[in-house]
Structure formats: C-alpha cells, structure tokens
Predicted model as a PDB file, atoms N, CA, C, CB and O in Angstrom, pLDDT in the B-factor column:
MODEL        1                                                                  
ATOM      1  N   UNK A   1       0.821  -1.191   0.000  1.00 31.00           N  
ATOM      2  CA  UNK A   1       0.000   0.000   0.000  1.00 31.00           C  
ATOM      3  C   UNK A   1       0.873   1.267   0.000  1.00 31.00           C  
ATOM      4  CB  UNK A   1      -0.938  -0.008   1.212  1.00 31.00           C  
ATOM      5  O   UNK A   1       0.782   2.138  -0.865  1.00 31.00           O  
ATOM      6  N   UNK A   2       1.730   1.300   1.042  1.00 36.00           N  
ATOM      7  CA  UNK A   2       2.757   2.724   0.778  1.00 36.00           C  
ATOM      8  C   UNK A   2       3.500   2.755  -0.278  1.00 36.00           C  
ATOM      9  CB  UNK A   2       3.811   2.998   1.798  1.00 36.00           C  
ATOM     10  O   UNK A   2       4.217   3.722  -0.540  1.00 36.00           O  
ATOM     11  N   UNK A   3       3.416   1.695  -1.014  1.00 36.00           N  
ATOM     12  CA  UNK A   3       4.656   1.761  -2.447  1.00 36.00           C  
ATOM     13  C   UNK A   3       3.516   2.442  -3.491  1.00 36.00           C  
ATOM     14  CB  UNK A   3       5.449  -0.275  -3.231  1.00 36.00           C  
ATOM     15  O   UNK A   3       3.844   3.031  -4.521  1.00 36.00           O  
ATOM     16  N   UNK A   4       2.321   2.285  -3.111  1.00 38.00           N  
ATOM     17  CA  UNK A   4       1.535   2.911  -4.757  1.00 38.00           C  
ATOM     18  C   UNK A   4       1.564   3.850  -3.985  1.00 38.00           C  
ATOM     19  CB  UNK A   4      -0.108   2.434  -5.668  1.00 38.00           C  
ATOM     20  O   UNK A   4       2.000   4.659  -4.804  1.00 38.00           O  
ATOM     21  N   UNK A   5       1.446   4.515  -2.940  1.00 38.00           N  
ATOM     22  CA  UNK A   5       1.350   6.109  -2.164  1.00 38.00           C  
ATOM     23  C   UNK A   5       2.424   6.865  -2.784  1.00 38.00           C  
ATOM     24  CB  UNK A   5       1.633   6.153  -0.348  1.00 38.00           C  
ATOM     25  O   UNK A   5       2.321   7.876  -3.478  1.00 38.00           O  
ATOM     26  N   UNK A   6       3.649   6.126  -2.377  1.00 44.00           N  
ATOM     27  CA  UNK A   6       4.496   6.786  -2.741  1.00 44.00           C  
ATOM     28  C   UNK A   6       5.146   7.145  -4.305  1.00 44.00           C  
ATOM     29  CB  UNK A   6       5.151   6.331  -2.029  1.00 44.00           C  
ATOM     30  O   UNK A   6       6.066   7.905  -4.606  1.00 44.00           O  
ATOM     31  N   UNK A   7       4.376   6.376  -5.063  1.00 48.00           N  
ATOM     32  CA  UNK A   7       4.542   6.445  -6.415  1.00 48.00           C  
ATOM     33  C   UNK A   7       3.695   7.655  -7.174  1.00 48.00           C  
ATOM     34  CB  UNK A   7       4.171   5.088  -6.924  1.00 48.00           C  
ATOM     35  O   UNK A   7       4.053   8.321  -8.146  1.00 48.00           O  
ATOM     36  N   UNK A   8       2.429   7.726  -6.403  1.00 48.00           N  
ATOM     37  CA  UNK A   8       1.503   8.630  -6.661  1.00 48.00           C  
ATOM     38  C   UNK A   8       2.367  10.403  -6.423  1.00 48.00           C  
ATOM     39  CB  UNK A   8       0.119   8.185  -5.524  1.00 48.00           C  
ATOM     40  O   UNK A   8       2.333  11.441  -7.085  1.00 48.00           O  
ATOM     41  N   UNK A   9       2.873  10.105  -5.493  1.00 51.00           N  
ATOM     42  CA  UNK A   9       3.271  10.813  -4.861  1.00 51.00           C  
ATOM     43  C   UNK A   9       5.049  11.426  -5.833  1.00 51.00           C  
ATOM     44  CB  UNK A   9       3.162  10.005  -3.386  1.00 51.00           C  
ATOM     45  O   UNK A   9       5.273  12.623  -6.017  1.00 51.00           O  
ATOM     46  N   UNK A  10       5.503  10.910  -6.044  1.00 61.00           N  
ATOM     47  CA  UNK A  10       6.133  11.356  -7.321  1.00 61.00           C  
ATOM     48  C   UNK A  10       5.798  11.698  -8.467  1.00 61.00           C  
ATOM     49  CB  UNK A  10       6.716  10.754  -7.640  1.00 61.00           C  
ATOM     50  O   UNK A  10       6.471  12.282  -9.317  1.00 61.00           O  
ATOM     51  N   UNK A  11       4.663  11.311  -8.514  1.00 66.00           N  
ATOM     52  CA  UNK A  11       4.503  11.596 -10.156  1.00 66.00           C  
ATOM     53  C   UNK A  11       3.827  13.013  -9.712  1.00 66.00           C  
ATOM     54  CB  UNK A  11       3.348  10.304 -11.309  1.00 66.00           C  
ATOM     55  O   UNK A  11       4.001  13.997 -10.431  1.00 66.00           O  
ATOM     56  N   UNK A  12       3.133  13.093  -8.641  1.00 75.00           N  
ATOM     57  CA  UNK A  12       2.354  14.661  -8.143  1.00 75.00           C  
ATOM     58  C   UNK A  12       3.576  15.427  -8.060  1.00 75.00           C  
ATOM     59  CB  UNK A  12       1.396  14.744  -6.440  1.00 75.00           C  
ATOM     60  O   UNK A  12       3.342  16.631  -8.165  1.00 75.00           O  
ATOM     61  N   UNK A  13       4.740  15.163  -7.916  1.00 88.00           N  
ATOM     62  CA  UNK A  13       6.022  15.995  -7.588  1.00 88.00           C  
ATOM     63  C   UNK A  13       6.317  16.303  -9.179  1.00 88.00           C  
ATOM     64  CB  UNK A  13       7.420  15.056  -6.628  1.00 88.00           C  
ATOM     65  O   UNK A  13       6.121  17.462  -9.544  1.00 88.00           O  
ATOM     66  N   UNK A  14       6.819  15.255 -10.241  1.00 90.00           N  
ATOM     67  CA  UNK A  14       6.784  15.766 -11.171  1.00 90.00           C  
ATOM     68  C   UNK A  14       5.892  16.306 -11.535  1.00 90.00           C  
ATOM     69  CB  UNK A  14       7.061  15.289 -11.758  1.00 90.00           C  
ATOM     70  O   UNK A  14       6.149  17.500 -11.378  1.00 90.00           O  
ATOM     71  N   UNK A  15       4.788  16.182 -12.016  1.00 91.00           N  
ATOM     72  CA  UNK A  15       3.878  17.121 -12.162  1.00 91.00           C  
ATOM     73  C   UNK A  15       4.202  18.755 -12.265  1.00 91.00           C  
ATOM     74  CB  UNK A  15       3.103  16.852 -11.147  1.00 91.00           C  
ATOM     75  O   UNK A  15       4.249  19.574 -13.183  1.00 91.00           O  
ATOM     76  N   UNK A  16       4.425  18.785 -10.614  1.00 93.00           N  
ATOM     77  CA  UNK A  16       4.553  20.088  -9.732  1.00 93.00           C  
ATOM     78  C   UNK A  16       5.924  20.956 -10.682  1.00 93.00           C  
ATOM     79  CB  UNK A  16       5.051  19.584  -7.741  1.00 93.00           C  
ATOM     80  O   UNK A  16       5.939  22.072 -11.199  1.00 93.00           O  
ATOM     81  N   UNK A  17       7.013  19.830 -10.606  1.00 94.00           N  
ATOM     82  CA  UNK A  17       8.312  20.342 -11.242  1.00 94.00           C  
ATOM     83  C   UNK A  17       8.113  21.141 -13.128  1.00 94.00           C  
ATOM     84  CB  UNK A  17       9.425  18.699 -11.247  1.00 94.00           C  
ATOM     85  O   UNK A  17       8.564  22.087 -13.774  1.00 94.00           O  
ATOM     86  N   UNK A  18       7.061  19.887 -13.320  1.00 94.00           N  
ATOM     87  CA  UNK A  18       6.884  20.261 -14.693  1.00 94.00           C  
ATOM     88  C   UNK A  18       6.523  22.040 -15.094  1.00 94.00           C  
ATOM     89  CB  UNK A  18       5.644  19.264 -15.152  1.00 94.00           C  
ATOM     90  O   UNK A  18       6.894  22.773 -16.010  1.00 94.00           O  
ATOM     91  N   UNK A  19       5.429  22.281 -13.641  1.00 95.00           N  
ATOM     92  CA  UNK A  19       4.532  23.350 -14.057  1.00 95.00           C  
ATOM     93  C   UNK A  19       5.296  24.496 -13.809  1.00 95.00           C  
ATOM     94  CB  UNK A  19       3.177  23.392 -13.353  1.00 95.00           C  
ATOM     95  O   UNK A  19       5.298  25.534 -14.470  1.00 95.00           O  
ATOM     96  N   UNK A  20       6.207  24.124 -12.400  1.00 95.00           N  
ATOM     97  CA  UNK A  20       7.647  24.958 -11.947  1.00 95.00           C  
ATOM     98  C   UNK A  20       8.349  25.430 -12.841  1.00 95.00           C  
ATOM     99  CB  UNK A  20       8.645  24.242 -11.263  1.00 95.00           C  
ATOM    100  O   UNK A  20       8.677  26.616 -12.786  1.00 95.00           O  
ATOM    101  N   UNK A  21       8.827  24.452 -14.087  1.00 96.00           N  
ATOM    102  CA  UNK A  21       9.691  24.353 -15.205  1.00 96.00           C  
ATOM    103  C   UNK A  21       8.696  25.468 -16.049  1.00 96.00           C  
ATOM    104  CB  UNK A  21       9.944  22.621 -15.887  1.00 96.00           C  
ATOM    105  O   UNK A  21       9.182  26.599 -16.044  1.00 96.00           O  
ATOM    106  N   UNK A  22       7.487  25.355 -16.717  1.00 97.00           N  
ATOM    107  CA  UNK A  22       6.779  26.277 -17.659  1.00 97.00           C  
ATOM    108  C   UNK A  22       6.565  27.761 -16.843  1.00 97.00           C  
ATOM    109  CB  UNK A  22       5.239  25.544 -18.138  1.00 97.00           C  
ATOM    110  O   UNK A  22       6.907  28.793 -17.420  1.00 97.00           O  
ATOM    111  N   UNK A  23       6.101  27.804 -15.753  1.00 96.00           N  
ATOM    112  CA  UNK A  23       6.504  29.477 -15.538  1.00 96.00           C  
ATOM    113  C   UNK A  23       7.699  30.246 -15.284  1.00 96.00           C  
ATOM    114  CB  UNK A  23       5.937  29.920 -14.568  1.00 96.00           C  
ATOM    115  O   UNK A  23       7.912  31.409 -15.626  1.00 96.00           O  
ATOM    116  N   UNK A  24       8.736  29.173 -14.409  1.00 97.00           N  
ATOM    117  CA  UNK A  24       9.911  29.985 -14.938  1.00 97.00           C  
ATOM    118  C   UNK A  24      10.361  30.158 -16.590  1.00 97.00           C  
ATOM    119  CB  UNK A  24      11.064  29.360 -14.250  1.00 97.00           C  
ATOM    120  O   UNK A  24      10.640  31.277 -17.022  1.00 97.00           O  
ATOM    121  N   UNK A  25      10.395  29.203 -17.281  1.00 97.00           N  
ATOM    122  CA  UNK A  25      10.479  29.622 -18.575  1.00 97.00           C  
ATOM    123  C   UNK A  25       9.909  30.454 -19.351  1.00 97.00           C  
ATOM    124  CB  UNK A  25      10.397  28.943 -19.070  1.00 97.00           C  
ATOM    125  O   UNK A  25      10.409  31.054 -20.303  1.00 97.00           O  
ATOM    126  N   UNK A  26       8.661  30.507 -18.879  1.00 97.00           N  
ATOM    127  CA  UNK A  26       8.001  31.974 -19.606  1.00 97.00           C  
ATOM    128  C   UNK A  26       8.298  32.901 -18.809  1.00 97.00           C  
ATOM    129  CB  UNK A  26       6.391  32.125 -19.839  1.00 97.00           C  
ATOM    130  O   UNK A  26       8.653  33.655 -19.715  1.00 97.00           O  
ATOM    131  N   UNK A  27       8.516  33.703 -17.603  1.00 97.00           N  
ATOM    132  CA  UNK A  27       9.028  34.390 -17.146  1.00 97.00           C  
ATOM    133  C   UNK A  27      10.323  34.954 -17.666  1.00 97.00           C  
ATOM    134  CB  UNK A  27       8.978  33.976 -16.254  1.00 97.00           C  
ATOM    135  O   UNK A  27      10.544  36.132 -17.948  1.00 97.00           O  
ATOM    136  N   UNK A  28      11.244  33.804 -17.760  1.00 97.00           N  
ATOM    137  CA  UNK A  28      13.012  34.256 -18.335  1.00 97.00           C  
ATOM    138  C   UNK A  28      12.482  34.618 -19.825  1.00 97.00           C  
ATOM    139  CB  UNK A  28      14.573  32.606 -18.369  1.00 97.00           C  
ATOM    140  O   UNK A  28      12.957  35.645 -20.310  1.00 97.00           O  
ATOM    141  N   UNK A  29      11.676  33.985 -20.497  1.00 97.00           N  
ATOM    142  CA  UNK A  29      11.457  35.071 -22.020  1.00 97.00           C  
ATOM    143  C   UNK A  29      11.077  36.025 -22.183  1.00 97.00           C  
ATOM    144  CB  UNK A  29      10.795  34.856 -22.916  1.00 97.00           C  
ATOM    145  O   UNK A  29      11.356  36.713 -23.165  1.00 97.00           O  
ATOM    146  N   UNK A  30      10.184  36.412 -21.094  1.00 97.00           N  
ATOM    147  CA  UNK A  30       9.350  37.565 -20.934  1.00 97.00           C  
ATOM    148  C   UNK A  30      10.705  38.520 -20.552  1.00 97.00           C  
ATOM    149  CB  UNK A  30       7.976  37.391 -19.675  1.00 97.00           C  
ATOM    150  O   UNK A  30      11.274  39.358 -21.250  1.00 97.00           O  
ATOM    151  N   UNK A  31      10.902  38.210 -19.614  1.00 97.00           N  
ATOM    152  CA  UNK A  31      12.347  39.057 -18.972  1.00 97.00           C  
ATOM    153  C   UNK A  31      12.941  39.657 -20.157  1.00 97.00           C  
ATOM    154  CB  UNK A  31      13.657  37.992 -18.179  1.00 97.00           C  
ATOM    155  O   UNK A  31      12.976  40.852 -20.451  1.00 97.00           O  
ATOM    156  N   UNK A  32      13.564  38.310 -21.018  1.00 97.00           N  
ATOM    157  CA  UNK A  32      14.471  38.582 -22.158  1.00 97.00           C  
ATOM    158  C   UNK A  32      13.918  39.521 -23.183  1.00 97.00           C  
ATOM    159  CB  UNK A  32      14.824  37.319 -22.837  1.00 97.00           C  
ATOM    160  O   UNK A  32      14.533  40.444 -23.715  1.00 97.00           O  
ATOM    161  N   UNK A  33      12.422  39.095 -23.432  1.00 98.00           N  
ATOM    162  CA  UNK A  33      11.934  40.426 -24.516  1.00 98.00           C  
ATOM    163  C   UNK A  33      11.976  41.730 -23.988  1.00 98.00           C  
ATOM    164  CB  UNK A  33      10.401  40.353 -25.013  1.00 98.00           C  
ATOM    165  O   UNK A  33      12.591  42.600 -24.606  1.00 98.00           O  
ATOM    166  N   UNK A  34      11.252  42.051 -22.646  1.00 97.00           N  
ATOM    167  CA  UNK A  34      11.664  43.410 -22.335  1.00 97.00           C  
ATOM    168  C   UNK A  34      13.089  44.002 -22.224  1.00 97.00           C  
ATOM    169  CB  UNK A  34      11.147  43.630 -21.231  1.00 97.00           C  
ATOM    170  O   UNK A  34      13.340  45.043 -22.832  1.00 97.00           O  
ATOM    171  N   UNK A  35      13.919  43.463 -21.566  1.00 97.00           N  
ATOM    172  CA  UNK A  35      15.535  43.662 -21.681  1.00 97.00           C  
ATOM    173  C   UNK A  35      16.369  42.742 -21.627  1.00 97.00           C  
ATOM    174  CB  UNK A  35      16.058  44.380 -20.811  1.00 97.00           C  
ATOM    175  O   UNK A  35      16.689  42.297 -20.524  1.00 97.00           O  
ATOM    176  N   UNK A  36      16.790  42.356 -22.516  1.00 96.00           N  
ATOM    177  CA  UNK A  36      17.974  40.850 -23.193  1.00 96.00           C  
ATOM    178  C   UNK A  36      19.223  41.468 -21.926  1.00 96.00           C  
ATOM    179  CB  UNK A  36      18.840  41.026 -25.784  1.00 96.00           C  
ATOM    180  O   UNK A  36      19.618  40.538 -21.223  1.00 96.00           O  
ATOM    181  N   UNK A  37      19.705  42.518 -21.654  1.00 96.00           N  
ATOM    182  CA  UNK A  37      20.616  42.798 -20.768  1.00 96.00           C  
ATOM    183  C   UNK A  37      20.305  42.738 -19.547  1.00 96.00           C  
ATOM    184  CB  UNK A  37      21.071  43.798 -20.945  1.00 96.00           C  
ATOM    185  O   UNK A  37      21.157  43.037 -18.711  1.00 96.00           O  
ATOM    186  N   UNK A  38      19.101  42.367 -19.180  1.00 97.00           N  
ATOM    187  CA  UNK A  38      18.170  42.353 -17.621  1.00 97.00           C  
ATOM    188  C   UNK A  38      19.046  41.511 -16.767  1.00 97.00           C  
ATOM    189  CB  UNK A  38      16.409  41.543 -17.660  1.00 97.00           C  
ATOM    190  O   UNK A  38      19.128  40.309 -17.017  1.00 97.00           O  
ATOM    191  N   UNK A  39      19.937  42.218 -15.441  1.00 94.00           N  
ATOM    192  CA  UNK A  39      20.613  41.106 -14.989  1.00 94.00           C  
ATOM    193  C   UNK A  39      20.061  39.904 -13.906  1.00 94.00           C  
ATOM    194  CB  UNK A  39      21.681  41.697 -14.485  1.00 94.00           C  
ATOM    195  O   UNK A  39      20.709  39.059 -13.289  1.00 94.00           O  
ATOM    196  N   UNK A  40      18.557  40.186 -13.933  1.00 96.00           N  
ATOM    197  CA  UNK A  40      17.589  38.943 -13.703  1.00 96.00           C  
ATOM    198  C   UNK A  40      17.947  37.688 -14.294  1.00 96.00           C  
ATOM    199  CB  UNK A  40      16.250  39.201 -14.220  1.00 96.00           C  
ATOM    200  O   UNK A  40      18.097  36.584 -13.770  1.00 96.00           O  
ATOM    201  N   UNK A  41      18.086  38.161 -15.800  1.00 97.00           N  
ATOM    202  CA  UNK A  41      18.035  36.881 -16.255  1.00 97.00           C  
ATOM    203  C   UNK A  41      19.213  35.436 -16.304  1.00 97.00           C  
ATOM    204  CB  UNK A  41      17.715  37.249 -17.408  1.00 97.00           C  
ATOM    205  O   UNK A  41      18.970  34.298 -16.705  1.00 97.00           O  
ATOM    206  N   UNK A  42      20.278  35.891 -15.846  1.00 96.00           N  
ATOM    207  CA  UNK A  42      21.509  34.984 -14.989  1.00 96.00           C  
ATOM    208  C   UNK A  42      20.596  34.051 -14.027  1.00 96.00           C  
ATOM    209  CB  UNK A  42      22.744  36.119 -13.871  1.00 96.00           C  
ATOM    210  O   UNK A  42      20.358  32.873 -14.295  1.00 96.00           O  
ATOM    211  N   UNK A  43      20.154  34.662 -12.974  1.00 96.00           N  
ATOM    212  CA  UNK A  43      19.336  34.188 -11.405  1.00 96.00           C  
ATOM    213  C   UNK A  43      18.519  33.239 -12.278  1.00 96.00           C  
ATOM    214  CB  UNK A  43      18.204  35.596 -10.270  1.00 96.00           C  
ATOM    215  O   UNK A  43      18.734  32.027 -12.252  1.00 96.00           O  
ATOM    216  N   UNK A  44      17.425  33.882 -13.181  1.00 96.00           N  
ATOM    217  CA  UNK A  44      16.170  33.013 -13.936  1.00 96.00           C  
ATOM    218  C   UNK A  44      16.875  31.592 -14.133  1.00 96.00           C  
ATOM    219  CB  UNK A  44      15.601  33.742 -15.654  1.00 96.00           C  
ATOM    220  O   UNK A  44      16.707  30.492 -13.607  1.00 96.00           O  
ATOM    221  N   UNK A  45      17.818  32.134 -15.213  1.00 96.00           N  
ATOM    222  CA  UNK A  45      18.078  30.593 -15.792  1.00 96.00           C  
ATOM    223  C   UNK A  45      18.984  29.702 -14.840  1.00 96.00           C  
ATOM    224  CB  UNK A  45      18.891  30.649 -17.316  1.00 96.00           C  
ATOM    225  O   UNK A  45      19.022  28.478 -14.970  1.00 96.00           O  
ATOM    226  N   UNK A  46      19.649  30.324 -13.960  1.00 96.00           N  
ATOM    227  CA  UNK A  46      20.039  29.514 -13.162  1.00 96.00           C  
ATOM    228  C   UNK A  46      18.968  28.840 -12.122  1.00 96.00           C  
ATOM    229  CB  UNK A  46      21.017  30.153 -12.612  1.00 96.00           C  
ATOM    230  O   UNK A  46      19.144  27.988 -11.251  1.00 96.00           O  
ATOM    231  N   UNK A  47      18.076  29.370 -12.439  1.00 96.00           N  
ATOM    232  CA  UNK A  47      16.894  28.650 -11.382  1.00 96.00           C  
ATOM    233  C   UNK A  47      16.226  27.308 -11.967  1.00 96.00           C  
ATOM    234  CB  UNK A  47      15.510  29.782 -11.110  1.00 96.00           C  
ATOM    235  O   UNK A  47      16.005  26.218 -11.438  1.00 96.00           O  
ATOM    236  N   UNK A  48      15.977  27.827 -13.330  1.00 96.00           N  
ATOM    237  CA  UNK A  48      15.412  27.266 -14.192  1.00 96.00           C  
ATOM    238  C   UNK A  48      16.515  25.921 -14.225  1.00 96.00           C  
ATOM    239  CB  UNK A  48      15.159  28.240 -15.467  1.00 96.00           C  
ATOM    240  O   UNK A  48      16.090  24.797 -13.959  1.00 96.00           O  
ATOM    241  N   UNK A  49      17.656  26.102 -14.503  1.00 96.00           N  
ATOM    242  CA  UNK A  49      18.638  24.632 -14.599  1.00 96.00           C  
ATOM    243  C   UNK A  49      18.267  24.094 -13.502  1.00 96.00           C  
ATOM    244  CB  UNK A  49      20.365  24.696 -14.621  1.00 96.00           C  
ATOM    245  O   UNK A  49      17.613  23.058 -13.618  1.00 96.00           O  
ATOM    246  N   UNK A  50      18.556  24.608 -12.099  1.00 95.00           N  
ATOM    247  CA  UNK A  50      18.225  23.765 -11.389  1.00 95.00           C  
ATOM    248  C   UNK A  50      17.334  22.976 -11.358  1.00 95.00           C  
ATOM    249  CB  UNK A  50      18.207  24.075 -10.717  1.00 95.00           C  
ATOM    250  O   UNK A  50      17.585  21.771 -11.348  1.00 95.00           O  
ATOM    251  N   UNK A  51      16.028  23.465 -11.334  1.00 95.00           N  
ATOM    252  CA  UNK A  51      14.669  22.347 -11.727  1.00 95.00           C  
ATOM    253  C   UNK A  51      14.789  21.655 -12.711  1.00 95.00           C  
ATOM    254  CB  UNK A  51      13.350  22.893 -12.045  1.00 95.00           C  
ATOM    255  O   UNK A  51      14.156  20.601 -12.664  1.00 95.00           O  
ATOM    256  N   UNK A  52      15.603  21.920 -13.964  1.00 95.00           N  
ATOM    257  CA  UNK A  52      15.617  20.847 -14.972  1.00 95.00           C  
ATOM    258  C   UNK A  52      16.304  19.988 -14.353  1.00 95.00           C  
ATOM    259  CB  UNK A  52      16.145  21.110 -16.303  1.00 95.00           C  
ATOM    260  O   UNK A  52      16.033  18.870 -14.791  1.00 95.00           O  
ATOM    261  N   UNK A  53      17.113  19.958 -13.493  1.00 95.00           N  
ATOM    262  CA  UNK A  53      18.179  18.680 -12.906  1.00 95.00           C  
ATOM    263  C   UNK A  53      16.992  17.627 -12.298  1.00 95.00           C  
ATOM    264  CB  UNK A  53      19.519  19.307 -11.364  1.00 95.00           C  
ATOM    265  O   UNK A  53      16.579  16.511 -12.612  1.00 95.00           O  
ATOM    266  N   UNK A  54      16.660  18.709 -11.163  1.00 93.00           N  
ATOM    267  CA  UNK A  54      16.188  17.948 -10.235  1.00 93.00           C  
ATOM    268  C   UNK A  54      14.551  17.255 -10.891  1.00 93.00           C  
ATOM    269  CB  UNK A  54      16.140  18.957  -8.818  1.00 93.00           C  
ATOM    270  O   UNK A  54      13.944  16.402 -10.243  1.00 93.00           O  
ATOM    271  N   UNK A  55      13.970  17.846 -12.376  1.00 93.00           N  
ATOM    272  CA  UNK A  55      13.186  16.866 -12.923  1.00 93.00           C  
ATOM    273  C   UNK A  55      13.553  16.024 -13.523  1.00 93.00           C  
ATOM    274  CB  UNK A  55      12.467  17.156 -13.503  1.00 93.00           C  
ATOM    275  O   UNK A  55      12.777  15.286 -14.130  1.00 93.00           O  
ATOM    276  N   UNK A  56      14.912  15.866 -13.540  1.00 93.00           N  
ATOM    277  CA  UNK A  56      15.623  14.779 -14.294  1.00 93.00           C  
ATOM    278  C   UNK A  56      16.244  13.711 -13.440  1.00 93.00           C  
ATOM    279  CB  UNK A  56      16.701  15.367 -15.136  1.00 93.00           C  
ATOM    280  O   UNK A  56      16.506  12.555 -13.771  1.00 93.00           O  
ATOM    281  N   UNK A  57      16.395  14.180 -12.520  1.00 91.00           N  
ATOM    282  CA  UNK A  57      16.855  13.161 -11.342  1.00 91.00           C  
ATOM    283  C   UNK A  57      15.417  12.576 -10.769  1.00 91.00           C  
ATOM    284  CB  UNK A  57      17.832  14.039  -9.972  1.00 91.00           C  
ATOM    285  O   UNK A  57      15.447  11.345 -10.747  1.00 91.00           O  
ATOM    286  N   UNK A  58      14.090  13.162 -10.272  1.00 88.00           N  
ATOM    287  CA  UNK A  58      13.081  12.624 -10.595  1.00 88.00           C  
ATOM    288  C   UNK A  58      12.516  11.032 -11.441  1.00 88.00           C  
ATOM    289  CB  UNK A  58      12.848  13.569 -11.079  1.00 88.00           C  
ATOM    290  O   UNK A  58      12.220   9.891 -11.086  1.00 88.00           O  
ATOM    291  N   UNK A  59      12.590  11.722 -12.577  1.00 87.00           N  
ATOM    292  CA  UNK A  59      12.355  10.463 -13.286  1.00 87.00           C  
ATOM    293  C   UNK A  59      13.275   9.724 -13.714  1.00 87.00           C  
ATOM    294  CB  UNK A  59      11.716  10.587 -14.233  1.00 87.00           C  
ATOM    295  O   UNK A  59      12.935   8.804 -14.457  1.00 87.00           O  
ATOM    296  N   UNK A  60      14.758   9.897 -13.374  1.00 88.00           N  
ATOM    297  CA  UNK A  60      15.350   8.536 -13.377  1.00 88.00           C  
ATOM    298  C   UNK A  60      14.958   7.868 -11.792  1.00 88.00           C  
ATOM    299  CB  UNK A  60      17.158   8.671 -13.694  1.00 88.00           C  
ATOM    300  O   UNK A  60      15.262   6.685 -11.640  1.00 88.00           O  
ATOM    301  N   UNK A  61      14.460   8.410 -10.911  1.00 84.00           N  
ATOM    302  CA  UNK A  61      13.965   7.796  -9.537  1.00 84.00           C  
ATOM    303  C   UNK A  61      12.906   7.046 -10.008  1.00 84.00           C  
ATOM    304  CB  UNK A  61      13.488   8.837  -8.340  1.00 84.00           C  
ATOM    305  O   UNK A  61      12.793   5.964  -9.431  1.00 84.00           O  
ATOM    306  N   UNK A  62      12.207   7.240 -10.750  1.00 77.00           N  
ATOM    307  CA  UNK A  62      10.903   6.940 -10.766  1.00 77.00           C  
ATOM    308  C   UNK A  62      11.155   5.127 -11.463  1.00 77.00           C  
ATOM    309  CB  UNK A  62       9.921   8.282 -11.820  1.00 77.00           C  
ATOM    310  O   UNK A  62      10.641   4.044 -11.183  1.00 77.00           O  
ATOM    311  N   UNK A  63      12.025   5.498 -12.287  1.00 75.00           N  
ATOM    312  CA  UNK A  63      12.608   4.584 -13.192  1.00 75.00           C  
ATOM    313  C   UNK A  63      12.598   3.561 -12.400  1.00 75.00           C  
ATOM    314  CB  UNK A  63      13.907   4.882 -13.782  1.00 75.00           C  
ATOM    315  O   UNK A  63      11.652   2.790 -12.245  1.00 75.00           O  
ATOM    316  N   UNK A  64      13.862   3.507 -11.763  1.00 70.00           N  
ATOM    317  CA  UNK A  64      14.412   2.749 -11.001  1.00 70.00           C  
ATOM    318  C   UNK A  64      13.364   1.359  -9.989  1.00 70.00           C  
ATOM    319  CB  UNK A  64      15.120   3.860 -10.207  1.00 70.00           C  
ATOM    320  O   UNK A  64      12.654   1.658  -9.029  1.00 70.00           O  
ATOM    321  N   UNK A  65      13.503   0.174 -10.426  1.00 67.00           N  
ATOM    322  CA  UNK A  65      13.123  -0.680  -9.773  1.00 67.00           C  
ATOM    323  C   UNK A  65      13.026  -1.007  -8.133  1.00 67.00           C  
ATOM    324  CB  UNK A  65      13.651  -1.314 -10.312  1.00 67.00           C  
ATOM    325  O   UNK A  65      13.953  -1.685  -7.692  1.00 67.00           O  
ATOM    326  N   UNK A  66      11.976  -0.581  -7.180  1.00 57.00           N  
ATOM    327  CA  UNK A  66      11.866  -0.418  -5.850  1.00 57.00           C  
ATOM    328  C   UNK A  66      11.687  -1.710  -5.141  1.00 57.00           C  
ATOM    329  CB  UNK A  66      10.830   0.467  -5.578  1.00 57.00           C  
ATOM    330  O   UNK A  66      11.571  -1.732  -3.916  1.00 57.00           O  
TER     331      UNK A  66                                                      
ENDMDL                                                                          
END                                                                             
C-alpha cells in the first residue's frame, strides 16, 4: 500500500516540477523580450537549470526498480 502512495506521490512531484519548469520559462522570455541585458536573467536561468536537474533526477527515480 505505501509503495503505490508513494509512487503517486512522485509523479504529483513531477507534475509540480513540470509546471515549476513552464513558468519559470516563460518568465526568463518575458524578462528577455523586455531587456535581453536584464541582470535577472543569470538568477532566472540559473533557477530554471536547477529544476531541470532535479526533474531529471526525478524520473530517473521513478525509473528505477523499488
């Protein structure tokens, strides 16, 4: 029973990461159209990598045989 909980329960995390991932990304473009020199946009995309990691480390978890 806690193994489908907890499965549920990742995929609600990705999910979460996914939606994390689409507003920072529209945010850092938005940024970029108003000013490409905006020094926001360093912080953005460094934010933005981070969540791509950690949705990528995600679903190789998910992967992985429990």
């Amino acid at each position: 029973m806690q193994f489908k909980w907890r499965g549920s329960l990742e995929l609600s995390s990705i999910k979460d990461l996914q939606e994390k991932i689409e507003v920072l990304r529209t945010k850092m473009y938005k940024t970029y159209e108003n000013n490409p020199n905006d020094p926001q946009l360093l912080a953005i995309s460094q934010s933005l990598d981070k969540l791509l990691n950690e949705l990528e480390r995600s679903k190789r978890n998910e992967k992985k045989p429990k």
